[in-house]
N, C-alpha and C positions, 0 to 999 in steps of 0.2 A: 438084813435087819427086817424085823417085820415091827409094822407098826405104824399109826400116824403121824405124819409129819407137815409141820408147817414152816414156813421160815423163820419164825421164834417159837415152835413147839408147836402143840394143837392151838388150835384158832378156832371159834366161834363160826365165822363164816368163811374162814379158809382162802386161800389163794386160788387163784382162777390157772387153769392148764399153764396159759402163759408165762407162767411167774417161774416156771422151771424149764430155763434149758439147758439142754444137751450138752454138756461137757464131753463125755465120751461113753464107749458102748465098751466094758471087756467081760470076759468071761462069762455074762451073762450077766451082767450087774449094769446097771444105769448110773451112771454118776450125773449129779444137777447140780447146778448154780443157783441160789439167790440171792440178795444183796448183801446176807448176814451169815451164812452158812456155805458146805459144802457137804453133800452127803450123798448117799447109795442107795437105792431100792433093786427090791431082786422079785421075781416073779411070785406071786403072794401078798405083797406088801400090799398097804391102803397109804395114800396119797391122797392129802385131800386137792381138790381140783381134778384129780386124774382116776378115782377110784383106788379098787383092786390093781393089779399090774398084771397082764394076762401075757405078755409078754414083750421080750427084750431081745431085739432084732439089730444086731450089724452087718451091712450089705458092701460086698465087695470094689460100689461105686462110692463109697463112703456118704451112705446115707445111712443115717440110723431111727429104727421108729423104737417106741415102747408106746405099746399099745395097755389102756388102761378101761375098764368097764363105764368110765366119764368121758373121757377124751383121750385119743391120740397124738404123741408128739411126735417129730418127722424133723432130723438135719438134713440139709441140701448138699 
């Protein structure tokens, strides 16, 4: 999916990195949690809070980043 997304749609001032975590890493896709939603970004997408999506990394320790042009998210 490419596109903005907020947790009720585009937002004005947008959700801070935080506000989306990590559900799981497949295939190259991000899956995220917010209080109201469940949704996917894939490398291109804009995310507000997190920018562009420069990439969507799962690591065989089960950590997962997606790295964004705003901020990086990282599972432990």
């Amino acid at each position: 999916m490419r596109g903005t997304y907020g947790a009720n749609g585009p937002e004005a001032d947008g959700p801070q990195a935080d506000a989306y975590p990590i559900v799981c890493i497949f295939d190259g896709e991000a899956f995220f949690v917010t209080p109201n939603n469940l949704f996917r970004a894939t490398v291109g997408a804009v995310v507000l809070g997190l920018g562009t999506i420069t990439s969507v990394e799962a690591f065989p320790n089960g950590g997962d980043t997606v790295a964004g042009t705003e901020a990086v998210l990282r599972t432990r």
